[in-house]
N, C-alpha and C positions, 0 to 999 in steps of 0.2 A: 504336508506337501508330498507327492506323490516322486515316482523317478522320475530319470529321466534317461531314456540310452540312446547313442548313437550309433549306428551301425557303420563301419568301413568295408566298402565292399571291394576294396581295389583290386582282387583279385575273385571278385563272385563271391557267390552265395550256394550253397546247400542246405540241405535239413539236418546234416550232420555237424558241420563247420558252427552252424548257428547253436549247435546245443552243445558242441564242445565250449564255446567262446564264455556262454551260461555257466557251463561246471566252473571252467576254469575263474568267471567270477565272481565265484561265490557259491552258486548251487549246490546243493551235497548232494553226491552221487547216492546215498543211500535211499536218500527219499523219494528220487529218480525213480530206482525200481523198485522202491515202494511202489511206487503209483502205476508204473507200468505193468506190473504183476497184477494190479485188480481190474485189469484191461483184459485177460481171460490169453495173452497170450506167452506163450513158454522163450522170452526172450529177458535179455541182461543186458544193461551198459559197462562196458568197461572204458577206462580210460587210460591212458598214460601219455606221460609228458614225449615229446620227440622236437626236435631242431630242425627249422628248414631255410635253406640259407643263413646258418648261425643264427637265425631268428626263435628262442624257444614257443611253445604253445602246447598247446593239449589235441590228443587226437582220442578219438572216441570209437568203440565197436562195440557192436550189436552181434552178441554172440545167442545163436538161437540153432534149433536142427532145423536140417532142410526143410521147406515149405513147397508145396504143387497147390497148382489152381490159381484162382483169378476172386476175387472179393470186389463187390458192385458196395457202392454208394452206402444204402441199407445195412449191408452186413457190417461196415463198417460204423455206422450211427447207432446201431444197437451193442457192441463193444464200448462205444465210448459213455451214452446213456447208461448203461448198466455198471459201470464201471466207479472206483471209490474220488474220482476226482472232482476235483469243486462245482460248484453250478458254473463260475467265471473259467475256470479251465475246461470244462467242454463245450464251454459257448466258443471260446478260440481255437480248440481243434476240431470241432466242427464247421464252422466258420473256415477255416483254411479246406479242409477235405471237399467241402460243398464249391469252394471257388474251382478247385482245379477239377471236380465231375462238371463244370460248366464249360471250362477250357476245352478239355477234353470232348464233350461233346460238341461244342462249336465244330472243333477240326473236325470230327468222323462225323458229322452228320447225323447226327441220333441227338437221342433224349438224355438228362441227367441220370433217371431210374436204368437204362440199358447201360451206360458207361461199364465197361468192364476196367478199373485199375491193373497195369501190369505193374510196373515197376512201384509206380504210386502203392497201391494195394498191400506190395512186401510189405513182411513184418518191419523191415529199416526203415521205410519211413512212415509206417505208420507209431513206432516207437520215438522215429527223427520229431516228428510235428508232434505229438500228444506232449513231449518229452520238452518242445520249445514253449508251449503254452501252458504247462506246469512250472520250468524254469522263468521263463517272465513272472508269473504271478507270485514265486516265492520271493522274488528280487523286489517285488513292489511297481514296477515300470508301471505307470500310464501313460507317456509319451515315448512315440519310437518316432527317430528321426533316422535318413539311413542317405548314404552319397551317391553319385547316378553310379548306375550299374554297368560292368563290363560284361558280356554274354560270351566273348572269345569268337574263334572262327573253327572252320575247320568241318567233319563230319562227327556224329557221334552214333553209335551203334546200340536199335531203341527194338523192342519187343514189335515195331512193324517193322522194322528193318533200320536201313542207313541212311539218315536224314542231315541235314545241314544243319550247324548250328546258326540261331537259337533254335533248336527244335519246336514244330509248331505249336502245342500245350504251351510252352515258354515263351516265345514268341504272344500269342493270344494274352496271356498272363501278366507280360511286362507291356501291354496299351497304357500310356500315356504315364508312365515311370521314364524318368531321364537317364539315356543310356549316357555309357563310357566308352571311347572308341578303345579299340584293344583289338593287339597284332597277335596275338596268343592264340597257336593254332589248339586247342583246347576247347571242350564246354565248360566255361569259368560258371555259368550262373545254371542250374538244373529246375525242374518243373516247381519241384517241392522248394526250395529255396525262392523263388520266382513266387511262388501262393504267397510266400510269409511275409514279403515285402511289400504285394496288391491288399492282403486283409488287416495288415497289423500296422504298417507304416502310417505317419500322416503327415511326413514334410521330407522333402530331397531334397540335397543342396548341401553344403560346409557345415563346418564340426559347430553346433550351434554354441552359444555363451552358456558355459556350464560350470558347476565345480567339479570336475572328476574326480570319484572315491577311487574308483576300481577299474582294471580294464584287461579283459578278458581275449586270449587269444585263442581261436579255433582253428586247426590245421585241417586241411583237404585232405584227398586220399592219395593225389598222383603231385610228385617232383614238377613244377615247371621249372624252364632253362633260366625265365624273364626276370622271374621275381617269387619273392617267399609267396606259397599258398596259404595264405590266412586270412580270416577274419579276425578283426580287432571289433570289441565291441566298449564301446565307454558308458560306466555308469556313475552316474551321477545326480547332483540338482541344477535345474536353473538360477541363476543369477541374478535376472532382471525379467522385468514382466513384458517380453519385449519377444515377438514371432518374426520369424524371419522364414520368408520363401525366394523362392524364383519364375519371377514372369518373364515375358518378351515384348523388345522395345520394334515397331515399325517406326521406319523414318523413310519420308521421299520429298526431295525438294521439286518445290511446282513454282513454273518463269511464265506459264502459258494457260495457269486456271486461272475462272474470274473467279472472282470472292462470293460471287451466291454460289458458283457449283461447289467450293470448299466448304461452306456453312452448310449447304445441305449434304456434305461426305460426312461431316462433322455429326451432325445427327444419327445417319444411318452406321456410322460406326459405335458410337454407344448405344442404338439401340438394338445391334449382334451382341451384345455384350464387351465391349471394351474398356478397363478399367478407366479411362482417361485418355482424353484427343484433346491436344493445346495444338496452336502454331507460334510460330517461332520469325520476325522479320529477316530478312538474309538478303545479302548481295552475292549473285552466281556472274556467271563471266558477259561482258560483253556489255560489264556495268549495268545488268538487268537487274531492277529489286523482283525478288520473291519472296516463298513461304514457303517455311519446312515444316511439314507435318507429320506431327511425332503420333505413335498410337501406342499405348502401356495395354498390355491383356496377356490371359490366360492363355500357356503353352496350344490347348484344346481347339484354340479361338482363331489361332494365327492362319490359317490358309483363308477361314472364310470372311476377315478381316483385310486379307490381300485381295481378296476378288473382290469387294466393294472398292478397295481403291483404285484398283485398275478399273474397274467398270466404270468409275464415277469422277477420276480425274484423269489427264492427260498424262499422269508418271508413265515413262517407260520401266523403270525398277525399282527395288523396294529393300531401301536395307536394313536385316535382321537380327538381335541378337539376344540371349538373354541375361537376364540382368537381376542380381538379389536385393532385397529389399527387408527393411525391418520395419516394426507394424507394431503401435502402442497398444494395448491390450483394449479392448473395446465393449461397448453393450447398448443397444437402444434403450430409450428411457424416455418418459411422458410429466412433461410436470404441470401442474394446475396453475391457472393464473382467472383474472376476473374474469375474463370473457371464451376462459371453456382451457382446453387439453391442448399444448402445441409436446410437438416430438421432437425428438432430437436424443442426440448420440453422446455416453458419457467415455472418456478416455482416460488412461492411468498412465503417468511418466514412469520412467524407470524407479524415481526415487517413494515412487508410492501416492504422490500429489493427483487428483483429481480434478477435469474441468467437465462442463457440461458445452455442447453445441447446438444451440437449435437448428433445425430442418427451417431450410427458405421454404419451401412449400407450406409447410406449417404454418410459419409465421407469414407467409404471402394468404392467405385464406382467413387468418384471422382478424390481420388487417383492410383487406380487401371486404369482410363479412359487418364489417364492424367501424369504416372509415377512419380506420388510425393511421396514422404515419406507421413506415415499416421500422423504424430503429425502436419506437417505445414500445411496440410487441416483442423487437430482439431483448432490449434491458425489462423487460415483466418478469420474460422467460428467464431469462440471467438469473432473476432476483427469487424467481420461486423457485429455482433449484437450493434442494438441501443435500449437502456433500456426506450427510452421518446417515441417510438413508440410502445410498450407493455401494452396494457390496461389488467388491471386484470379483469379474471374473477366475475361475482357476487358472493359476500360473501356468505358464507354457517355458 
């Protein structure tokens, strides 16, 4: 079974913060630059412990001689290609450098191949990310899990001038990543830290069910007033076979739709993609029965989810929020029965138990093809599932 880490980002993210947080748990700095030195460029990590708001953690520098010029895309993929790291570590610094020439060219108008890297480019962080997706893979992680992100406020001072924070690359970077509101006149979250958590992450949200071994602190470079500048990174394994994200719940009570425009809202909402549209009976004022229609769906999903309900029923407002959810581990599966292949979905509890569910469609077609009653198609299906040919999926 693979890791598993969690990222804290309460106070941002960098490329540096994220690969101190690595040494400190666990990584050896030696091997570090190892691997950096067969990257062709004349740089060193160094680290040392330092306290920030009595909070200990490691702080890490990139001691290298001055550098001039500007490194595109290319230059930089033939460094990492040529270089002694694994196939699986420059699939992920690659991987990260290709996301932010994408950002990067969005904002300027051009192509990934003209992107010219400034600050990205320097050797810090191209030592910072090569240096993250070496330290992942000595660690073992196959799942990053990471908490919404704070970006700070404030201006920050960038190789085309003086920009607001999140600076646009970062901004572009963090599309559809759950932010953290944050009074912090600072750039708490930087481009490079912003890549690592669009390529590498795969679930945002609270510190998931884990057993923590270890847990690694990375300090930033500048004192805030608010709070300790660190990353905490937790490593460890899962516990139970159990995923846990964060959607968003629409709700709007309606006193003045009939019931065919709600059956057909009902429709066009799961066919935008909505995980789920129930309604709910209610009494609103004036001793009026109604119906509250709730909608479960993808953060992605919510504005164009709103304009079907406004369009399609008489709500004047819509209320929003989102909401975490845990999710048994799952897999489609097909089992034989006399009269042909029905589908359906197998699930795993926490304690390791196993059910099968058949697909109504499935079993509506086979009964429908074949003049059966629908229950004796449901119990065939039942009966032809074998629970010793069900491999679970990998743990999360």
């Amino acid at each position: 079974m693979g890791k598993l880490a969690y990222i804290d980002c309460s106070s941002g993210i960098s490329g540096d913060m994220m690969l101190a947080a690595l040494v400190d748990a666990g990584v050896a700095l030696e091997t570090l630059n190892e691997a950096i030195g067969s990257l062709g460029v004349d740089a060193r990590i160094v680290a040392a412990e330092v306290k920030t708001k009595g909070i200990r953690a490691l702080k890490i520098t990139v001691e290298h001689p001055p550098q001039t010029g500007h490194r595109h895309l290319h230059h930089i993929r033939v460094m990492i290609e040529q270089s002694g790291l694994t196939d699986r570590q420059k699939q992920t610094a690659l991987k990260i450098f290709t996301r932010l020439a994408e950002a990067e060219a969005k904002v300027h108008a051009t192509t990934v191949e003209k992107v010219h890297f400034h600050e990205v480019g320097a050797v810090d962080s191209i030592v910072d990310i090569c240096g993250v997706a070496v330290g992942l893979d000595l660690l073992g992680v196959d799942r990053l899990v990471a908490s919404p992100v704070p970006v700070g406020s404030g201006w920050v001072q960038t190789a085309h001038g003086r920009l607001p924070v999140p600076a646009p690359a970062t901004a572009e970077l963090l599309c559809g990543i759950p932010l953290a509101d944050s009074t912090v006149q600072a750039e708490l979250t930087t481009p490079t830290g912003a890549a690592i958590l669009a390529c590498l992450v795969q679930e945002f949200g609270p510190l998931p069910a884990m057993r923590i071994q270890r847990i690694g602190y990375g300090a930033g470079s500048r004192d805030l007033e608010e709070q300790p500048n660190i990353l905490r990174l937790f490593l460890g394994e899962p516990i139970q076979m159990l995923t846990a994200d964060t959607v968003w719940l629409l709700e709007t009570n309606l006193d003045d739709t009939s019931g065919e425009w709600i059956g057909y809202c009902t429709g066009r909402l799961l066919e935008a993609g909505a995980l789920d549209v129930y309604t709910t009976a209610i009494q609103m004022k004036k001793n009026r029965p109604a119906v509250k229609l709730s909608v479960l769906c993808r953060q992605e999903d919510v504005a164009q989810l709103e304009e079907i309900l406004f369009r399609e029923t008489t709500t004047l407002g819509i209320r929003r929020w989102p909401v975490s959810r845990h999710l048994l581990a799952r897999s489609r599966h097909t089992v034989q029965t006399a009269w042909g292949p029905i589908e359906g979905k197998i699930c795993w509890g926490p304690d390791g138990t196993v059910r099968f569910s058949p697909e109504f469609e499935s079993c509506q077609q086979v009964a429908g093809r074949h003049g059966l009653p629908l229950r004796s198609v449901y119990e065939a299906a039942q009966r032809a599932f074998d629970p010793t040919q069900a491999s679970p999926p990998e743990s999360h």
